[in-house]
Structures are given as structure tokens and as C-alpha cells.
C-alpha positions as CSV (number, residue, x, y, z in Angstrom):
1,X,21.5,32.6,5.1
2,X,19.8,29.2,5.4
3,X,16.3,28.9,4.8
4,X,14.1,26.8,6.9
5,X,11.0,25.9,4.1
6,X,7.8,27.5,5.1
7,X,9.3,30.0,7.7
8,X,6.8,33.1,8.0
9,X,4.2,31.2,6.3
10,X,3.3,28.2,7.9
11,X,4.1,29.0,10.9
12,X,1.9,31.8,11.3
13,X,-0.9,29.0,11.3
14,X,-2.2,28.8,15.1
15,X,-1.9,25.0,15.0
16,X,0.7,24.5,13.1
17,X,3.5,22.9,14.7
18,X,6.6,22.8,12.2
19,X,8.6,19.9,13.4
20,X,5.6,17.9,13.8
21,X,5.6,18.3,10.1
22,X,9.4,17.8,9.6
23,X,9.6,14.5,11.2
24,X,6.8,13.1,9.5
25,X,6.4,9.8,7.6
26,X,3.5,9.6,5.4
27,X,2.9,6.8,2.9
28,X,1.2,7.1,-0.3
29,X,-0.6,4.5,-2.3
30,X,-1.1,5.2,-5.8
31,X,0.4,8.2,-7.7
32,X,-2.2,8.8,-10.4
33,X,-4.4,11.8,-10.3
34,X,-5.2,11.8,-7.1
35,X,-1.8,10.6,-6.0
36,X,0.1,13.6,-7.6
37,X,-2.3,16.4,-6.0
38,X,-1.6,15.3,-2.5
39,X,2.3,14.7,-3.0
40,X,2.5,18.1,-4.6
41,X,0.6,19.1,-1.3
42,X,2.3,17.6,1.6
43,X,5.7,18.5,-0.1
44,X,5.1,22.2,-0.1
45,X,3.8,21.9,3.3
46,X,7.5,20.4,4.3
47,X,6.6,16.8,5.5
48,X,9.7,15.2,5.7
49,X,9.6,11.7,4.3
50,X,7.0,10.6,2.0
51,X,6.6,7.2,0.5
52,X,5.0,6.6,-3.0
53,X,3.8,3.5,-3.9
54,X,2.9,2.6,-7.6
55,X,3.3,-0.1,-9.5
56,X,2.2,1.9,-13.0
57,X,4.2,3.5,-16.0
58,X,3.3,7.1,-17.3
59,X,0.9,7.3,-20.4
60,X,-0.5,9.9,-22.2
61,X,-3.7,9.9,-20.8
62,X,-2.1,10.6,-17.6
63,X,-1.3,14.5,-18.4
64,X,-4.2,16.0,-18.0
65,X,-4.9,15.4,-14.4
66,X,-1.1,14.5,-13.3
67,X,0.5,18.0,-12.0
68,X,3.8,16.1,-11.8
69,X,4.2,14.4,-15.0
70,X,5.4,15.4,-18.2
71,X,5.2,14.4,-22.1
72,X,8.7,13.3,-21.9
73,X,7.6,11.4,-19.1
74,X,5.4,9.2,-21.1
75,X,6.6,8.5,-24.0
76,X,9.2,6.8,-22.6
77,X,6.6,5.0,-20.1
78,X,8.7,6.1,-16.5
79,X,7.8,4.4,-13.8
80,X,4.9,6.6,-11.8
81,X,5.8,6.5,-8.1
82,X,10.0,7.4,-9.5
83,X,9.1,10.6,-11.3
84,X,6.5,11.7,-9.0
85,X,9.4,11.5,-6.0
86,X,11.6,13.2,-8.5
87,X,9.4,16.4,-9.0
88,X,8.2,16.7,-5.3
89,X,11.9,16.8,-4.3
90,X,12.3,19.6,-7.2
91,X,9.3,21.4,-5.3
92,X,11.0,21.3,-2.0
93,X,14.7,20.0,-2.3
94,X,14.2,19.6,1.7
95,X,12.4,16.9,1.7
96,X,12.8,13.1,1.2
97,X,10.8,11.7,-1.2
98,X,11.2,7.8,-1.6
99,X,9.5,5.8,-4.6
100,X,8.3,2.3,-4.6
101,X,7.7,0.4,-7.5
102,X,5.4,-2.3,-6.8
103,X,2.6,-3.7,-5.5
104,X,1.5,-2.1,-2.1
105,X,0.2,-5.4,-0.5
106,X,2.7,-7.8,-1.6
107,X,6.0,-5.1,-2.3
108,X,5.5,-3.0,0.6
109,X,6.8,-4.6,4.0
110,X,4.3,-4.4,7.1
111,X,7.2,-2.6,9.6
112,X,7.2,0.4,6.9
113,X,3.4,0.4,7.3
114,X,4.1,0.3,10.8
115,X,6.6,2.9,10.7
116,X,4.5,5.9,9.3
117,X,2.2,8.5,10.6
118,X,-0.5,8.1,8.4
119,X,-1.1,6.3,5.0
120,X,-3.1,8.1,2.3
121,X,-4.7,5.6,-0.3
122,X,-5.1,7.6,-4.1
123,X,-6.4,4.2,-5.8
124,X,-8.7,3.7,-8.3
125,X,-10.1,-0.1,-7.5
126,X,-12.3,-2.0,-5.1
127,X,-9.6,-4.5,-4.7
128,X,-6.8,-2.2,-3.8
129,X,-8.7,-0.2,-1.2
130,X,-9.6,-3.7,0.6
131,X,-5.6,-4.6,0.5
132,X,-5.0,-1.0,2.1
133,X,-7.2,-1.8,4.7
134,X,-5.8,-4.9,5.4
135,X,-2.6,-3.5,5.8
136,X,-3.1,-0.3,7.6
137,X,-5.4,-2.4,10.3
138,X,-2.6,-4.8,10.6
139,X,-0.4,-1.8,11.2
140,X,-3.1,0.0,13.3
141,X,-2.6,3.0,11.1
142,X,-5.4,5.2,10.0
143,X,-5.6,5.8,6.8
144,X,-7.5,8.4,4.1
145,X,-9.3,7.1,1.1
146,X,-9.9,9.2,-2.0
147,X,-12.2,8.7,-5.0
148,X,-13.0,10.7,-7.9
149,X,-15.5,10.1,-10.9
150,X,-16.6,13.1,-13.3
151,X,-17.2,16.2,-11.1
152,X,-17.7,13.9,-8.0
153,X,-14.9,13.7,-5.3
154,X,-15.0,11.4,-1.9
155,X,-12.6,11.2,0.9
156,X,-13.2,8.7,3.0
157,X,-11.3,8.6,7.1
158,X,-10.6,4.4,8.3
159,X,-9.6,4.1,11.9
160,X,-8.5,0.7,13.7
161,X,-11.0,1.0,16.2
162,X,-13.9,3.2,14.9
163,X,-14.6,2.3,11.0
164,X,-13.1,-0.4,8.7
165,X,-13.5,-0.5,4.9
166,X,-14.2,-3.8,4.8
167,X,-17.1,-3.8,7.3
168,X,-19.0,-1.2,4.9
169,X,-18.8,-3.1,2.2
170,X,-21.8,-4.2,0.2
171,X,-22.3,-8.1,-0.6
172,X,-22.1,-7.1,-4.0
173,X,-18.9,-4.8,-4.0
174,X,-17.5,-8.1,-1.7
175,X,-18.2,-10.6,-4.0
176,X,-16.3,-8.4,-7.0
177,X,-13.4,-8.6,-5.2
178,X,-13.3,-12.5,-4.3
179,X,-14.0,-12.9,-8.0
180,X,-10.9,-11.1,-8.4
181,X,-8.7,-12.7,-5.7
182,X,-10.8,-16.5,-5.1
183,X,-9.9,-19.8,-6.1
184,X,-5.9,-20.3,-4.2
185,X,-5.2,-23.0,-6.9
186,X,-6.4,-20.9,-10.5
187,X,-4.7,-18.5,-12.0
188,X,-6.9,-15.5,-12.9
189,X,-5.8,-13.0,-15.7
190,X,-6.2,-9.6,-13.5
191,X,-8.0,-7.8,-16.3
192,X,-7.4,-4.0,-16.3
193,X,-10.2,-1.2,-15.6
194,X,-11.9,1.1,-18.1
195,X,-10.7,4.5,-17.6
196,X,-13.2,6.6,-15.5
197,X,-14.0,9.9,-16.6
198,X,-12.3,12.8,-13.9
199,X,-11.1,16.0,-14.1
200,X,-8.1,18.0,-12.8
201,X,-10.4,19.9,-10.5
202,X,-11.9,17.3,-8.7
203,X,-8.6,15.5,-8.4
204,X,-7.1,18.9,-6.9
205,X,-10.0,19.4,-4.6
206,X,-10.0,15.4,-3.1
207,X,-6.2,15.2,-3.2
208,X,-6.3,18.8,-1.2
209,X,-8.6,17.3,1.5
210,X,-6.6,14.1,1.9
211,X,-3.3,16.1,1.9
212,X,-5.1,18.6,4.9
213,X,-6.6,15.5,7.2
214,X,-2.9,13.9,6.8
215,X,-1.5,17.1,8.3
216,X,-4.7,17.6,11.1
217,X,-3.8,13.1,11.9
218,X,-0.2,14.3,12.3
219,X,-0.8,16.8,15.2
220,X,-3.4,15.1,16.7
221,X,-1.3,14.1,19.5
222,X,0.4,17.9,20.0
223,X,-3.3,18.6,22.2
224,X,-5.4,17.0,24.4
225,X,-8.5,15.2,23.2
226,X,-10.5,18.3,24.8
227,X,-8.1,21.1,23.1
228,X,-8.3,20.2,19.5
229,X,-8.1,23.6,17.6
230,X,-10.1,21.4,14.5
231,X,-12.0,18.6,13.8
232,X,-10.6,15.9,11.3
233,X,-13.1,13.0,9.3
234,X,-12.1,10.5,11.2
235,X,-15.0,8.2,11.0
236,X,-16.6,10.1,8.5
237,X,-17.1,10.8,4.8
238,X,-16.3,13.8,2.8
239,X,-18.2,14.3,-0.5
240,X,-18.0,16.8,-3.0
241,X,-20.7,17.3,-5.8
242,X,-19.0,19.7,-8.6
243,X,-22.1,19.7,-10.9
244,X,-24.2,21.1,-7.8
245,X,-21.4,23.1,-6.0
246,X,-22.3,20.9,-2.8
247,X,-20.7,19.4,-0.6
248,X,-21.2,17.3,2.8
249,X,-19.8,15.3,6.1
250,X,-21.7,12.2,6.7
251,X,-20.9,9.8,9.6
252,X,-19.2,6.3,8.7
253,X,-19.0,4.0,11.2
254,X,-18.7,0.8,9.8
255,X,-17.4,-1.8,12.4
256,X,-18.4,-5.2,13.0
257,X,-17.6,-7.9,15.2
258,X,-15.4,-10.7,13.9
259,X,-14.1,-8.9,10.8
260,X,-10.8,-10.5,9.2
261,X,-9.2,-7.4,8.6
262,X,-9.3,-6.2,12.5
263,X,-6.4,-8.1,13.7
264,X,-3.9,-5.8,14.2
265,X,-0.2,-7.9,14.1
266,X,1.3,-7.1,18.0
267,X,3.8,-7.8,19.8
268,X,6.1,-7.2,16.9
269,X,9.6,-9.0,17.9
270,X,12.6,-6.4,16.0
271,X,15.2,-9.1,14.9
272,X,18.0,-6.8,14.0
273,X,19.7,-9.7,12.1
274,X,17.1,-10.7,10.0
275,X,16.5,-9.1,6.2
276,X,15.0,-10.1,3.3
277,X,18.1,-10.8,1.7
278,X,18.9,-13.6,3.8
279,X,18.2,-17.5,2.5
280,X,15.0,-19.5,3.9
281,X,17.4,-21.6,5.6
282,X,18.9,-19.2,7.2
283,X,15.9,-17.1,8.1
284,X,14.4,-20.2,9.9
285,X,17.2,-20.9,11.3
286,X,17.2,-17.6,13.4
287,X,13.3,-17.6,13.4
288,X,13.9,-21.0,15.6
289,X,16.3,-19.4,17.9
290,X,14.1,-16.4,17.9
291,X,10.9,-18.3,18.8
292,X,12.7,-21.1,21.0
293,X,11.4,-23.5,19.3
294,X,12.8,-26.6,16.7
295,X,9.7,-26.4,14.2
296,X,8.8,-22.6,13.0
297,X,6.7,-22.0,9.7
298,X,6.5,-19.0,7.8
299,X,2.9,-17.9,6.2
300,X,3.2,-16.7,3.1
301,X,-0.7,-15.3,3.3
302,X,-0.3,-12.0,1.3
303,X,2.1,-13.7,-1.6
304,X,1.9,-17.1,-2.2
305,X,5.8,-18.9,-3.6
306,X,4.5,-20.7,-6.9
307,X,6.7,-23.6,-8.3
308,X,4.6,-24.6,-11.2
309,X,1.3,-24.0,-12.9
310,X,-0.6,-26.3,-15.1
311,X,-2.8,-25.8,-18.0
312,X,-5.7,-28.0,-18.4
313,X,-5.7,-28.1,-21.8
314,X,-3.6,-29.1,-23.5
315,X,-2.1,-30.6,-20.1
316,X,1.2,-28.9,-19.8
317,X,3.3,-28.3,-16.7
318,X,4.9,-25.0,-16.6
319,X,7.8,-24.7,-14.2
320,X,7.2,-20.7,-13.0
321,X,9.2,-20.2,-9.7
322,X,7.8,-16.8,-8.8
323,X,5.7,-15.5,-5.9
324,X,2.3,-15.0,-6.5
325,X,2.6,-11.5,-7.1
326,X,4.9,-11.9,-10.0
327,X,2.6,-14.1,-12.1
328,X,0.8,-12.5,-14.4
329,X,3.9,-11.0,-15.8
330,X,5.3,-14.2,-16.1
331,X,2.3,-15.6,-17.8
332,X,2.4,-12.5,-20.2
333,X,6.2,-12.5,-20.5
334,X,6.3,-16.3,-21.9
335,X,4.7,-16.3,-25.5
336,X,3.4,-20.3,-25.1
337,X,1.6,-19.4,-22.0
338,X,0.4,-16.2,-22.9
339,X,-1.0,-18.0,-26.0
340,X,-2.7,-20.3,-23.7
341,X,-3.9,-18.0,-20.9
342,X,-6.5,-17.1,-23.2
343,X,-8.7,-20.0,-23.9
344,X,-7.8,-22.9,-21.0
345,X,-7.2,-22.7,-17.1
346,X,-4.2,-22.6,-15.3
347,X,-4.0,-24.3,-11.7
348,X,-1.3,-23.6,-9.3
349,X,1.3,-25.7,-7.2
350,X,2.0,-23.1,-4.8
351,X,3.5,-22.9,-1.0
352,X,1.5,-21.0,1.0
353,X,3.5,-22.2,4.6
354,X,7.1,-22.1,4.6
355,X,9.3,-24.4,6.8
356,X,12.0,-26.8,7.1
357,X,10.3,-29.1,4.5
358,X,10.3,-26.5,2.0
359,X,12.9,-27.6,-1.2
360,X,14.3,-24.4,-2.3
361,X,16.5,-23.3,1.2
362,X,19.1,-21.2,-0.8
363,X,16.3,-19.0,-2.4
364,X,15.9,-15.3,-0.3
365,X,13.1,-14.1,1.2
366,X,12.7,-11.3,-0.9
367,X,12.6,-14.2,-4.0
368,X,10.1,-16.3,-2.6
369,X,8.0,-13.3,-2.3
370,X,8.4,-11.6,1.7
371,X,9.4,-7.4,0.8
372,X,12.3,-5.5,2.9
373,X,11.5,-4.9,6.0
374,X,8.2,-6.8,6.5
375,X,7.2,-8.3,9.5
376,X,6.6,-12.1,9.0
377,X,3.7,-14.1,10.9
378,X,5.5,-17.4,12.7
379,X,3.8,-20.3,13.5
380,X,6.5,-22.6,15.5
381,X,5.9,-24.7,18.7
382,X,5.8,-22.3,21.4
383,X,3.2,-20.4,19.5
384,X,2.0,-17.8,17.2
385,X,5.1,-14.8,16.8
386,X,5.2,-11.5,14.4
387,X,9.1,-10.9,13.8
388,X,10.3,-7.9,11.9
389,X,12.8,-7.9,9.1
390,X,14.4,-5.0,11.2
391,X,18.0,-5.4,9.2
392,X,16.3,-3.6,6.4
393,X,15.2,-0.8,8.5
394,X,17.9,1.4,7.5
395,X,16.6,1.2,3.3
396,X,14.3,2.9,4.9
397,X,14.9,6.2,6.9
């Protein structure tokens, strides 16, 4: 006999709808703490694909708030986002679970942002939370933001449309992160954050939340706006005070006119024959034909293409060849640089528009720093165009 996961359980829930949940996409940024509560979650609850995004290896520390990790795990320093996929699919062999290593602004392409339900952001940093935003509003995808510090726990609803991270940002808390991302032309050494003091339970209790408004965001369009059978956080704030036993909804409404993050990339053009794989010249090549036009440009905006960078002193040129994203490893990797990074500046010679001008043709896409399936942002005489990298759909379903 076959068994359908969460038969006679699940679907004894009044608003449950079970292959609402099967056919769901959700995407998860960050599988820390936080991150492993609510994949734990939404696999026992049976949603069918989940993506985890993480850039981060497996220490120690981790194992006393990470449900999914092991000591085995992190002494040999896996890869996060790989062994968390591992053990959800170990929890419910039903599902798919897929892992992405990397950076969720820079590795992740747009269309897969595109492609979801919902994206649930388990980060721990200013800066990551306002590349999340700028993603998920580019996508017009809500997402669900979680936080945790001590006994404290907040989850946080974004909407395209009714609240924007970015708009409730303090001048202060915006500043931190231009610090961290300002200056196009110096390289910055992206120094790490102190560990924050949190528990298992608060982790458990956030990542729970997040993991039920994903599920309540899936079925939202299974009833009418007047027939909801619950009430999600959209446009409001969750917070949980362990050292009181407290908790609260708060409204969060943050929207303001003119905010960068707002545009939301549309039409979106599917190019069937276009991947990351493919060379520059080739990929503006078809942009051209794509586009009608003889001039197109590429904008490299989230992931600059560096050829060089240059140390002040002593003056030295340092041919680099990486996108922007790949830097500070190569910095760290190259023991006269590394020396150097600490005590002089590096500027960089960087490409931040790519077109027919460009000297490196035969380099990919995916080299000069544009992930699978992405959608690229065109600039070519006939006007402004967002094409997908729809040939890499298939790494992907």
C-alpha cells in the first residue's frame, strides 16, 4: 500500500488543502537556526519543493540550535544549505529538497525567485535582509522575515504592495549597510558578525511561525478575500518576548513613494535558448535578435565582472578576473593580497554594463557573474527589456 504523507492527519485540518501543499515551491534563505526549524517544518507538512540557500559551512557552534546538523557534520565543515536538504528529504523522502550554495543576491537567479510561492528569509544581517527585499520586490514575491536574539523572536510579513523592508529602515540601520556595500571602485573586507546569543527555543518558536504564515500565503488564493478561514501577518509584525511569556501583532506598514526596491522587473521575455552557460557573445547576440535591435547592454547591477584591482600602496596591479561576488575569496585565497588587504586600499577596474565592447566574449555568463536561470535587465535601442535565462529552467523543477 502506497502512502500519501500526511493522509489522516493533515487533512483533517478544515483549511488544509493537500495539493496546494504538494505543488508548492518555497525558497529559503539561510539555513542556520532559524533556517533549519522551518525546513524541518514545511518538510513534515509535505511541501513539495523547497529551496535552501546558504552560503555557510557547519561549525560547532552550530549544534545547539541546528535540529538538522550533526557533529560529523562539522568537523568536516559541510556545506549548510547541502546537509540541511539531505536530512529534510530523510524526514520526508517525498519531497524535493534542493540546496544552493551561494550567495542569495548574486547566486540565486531572479526567474527562480520568480518561480516560487513564497520566500522565507532565516538571516542573521541587516545587509542580507535588504538584498532579500530587493529580490523578492523584483519578483513581486512576499516574503517572511525572522529574527531571534536571547529569548526574543520576531517575524516580520513584506508584501510588494503593502510594506517594504527598506522603507522601515532607520537612517542609522541604512547607513550600516551602505558602509557595507558603498564605494563601486574599493574593495571592502566584508568583516564577519559577532555571534548573537539565541536559544533552541526561540529559534523553534520563530522558525514555527514563519513555517505556518508560508503554509496560510500558500492557500491564500484557494478562498475568496471575504472567506479566509485565518488571518496571516501580512503587513504586520510578530514578536515574542520569552523572558515575559508575551507576545504581540503590531501593524507594519512601511511604504514610501519612490523607493528603489519597488520596481518589480515585468514583462519578463522567456528566451528558451538562452542559459547561463552560453558565451557573452553569444548571449548578445540572441539578446539583439530578441530585443530587435543592433546595440543591447547587459547590467551587471547585483554582481559587478572585475578585471583587476589595485593596491595603493605599494602600487600594484592585481589581475583578478572574477565577479564581484567572488572577491573576497580571491583576495583571501592569494597570500600577497591577503597580506596587503590589511593595511592599504584596493580600488577596482570593474564592468558594471556589458556589451559588444566588452573584451572577454568567450567568457559565460555564469563566469562573469549572471546565476542559472536569472532574468537579465537589457538596455538596447528599442528600449529597456527583462529576458529570462529560461534554458536553465529545467535545473530547476
Amino acid at each position: 500500500m502506497t502512502y500519501e504523507w500526511g493522509d489522516g492527519v493533515f487533512t483533517l485540518l478544515s483549511w488544509f488543502r493537500k495539493e496546494k501543499v504538494q505543488n508548492a515551491r518555497i525558497l529559503v534563505a539561510g539555513a542556520g537556526a532559524l533556517g533549519n526549524e522551518v525546513i524541518k517544518d514545511l518538510s513534515l507538512f509535505g511541501v513539495g519543493h523547497i529551496f535552501v540557500v546558504d552560503f555557510d559551512r557547519i561549525e560547532l557552534s552550530n549544534l545547539t540550535r541546528s535540529v538538522l546538523f550533526r557533529e560529523k557534520d562539522a568537523m568536516v565543515h559541510e556545506y549548510k544549505a547541502k546537509i540541511a536538504a539531505e536530512r529534510a528529504m530523510e524526514i520526508n523522502p517525498q519531497i524535493k529538497v534542493t540546496p544552493i550554495v551561494g550567495n542569495l543576491f548574486s547566486d540565486v537567479g531572479l526567474a527562480l525567485y520568480r518561480s516560487v510561492d513564497v520566500i522565507i528569509g532565516c538571516l542573521d544581517s541587516r545587509l542580507a535582509r535588504y538584498q532579500l527585499n530587493r529580490m523578492a520586490m523584483r519578483a513581486g514575491k512576499t516574503w517572511i522575515d525572522g529574527s531571534i536574539e536571547n529569548l526574543t523572536g520576531v517575524v516580520k510579513v513584506f508584501t510588494p504592495g503593502i510594506n517594504c523592508y527598506e522603507c522601515g529602515l532607520s537612517r542609522e540601520e541604512f547607513n550600516i549597510i551602505m558602509l557595507r556595500t558603498g564605494c563601486a571602485d574599493v574593495v571592502r573586507n566584508q568583516t564577519s558578525m559577532g555571534r548573537v546569543a539565541t536559544t533552541p527555543v526561540s529559534a523553534s518558536i520563530i522558525g514555527a511561525i514563519q513555517a505556518q504564515e508560508a503554509l496560510k500565503m500558500i492557500h491564500l488564493d484557494a478562498y475568496g478575500a471575504d472567506s479566509l478561514p485565518f488571518t496571516t501577518l501580512q503587513g504586520k509584525m510578530f514578536r515574542y518576548e520569552g523572558l515575559t511569556n508575551s507576545t504581540g501583532v503590531y501593524r507594519l506598514s512601511s511604504w514610501k513613494r519612490n523607493c528603489p526596491s519597488h520596481g518589480v522587473w515585468e514583462p519578463v521575455i522567456e528566451a528558451g535558448n538562452l542559459s547561463a552557460d552560453m558565451s557573452v557573445r553569444d548571449a548578445l547576440s540572441s539578446l539583439g535578435k530578441i530585443c530587435g535591435s543592433g546595440t543591447v547592454e547587459i547590467n551587471m547591477m547585483n554582481n559587478k565582472f572585475i578585471e583587476a584591482i589595485v593596491s595603493d600602496s605599494p602600487e600594484k596591479e592585481f589581475r583578478v578576473m572574477v565577479p564581484e561576488s567572488r572577491l573576497d575569496e580571491t583576495v583571501s585565497g592569494d597570500a600577497e593580497m591577503r597580506r596587503l588587504s590589511y593595511k592599504t586600499i584596493f580600488h577596482k577596474r570593474f564592468f558594471e554594463n556589458i556589451d559588444g565592447s566588452f573584451p572577454y566574449q568567450d567568457l559565460t555568463l555564469r563566469q562573469i557573474g549572471i546565476p542559472y536561470y536569472d532574468v537579465i535587465k537589457v538596455t538596447s535601442g528599442k528600449g529597456e527589456f527583462f529576458v529570462e535565462l529560461s534554458a536553465d529552467k529545467k535545473m530547476f523543477e
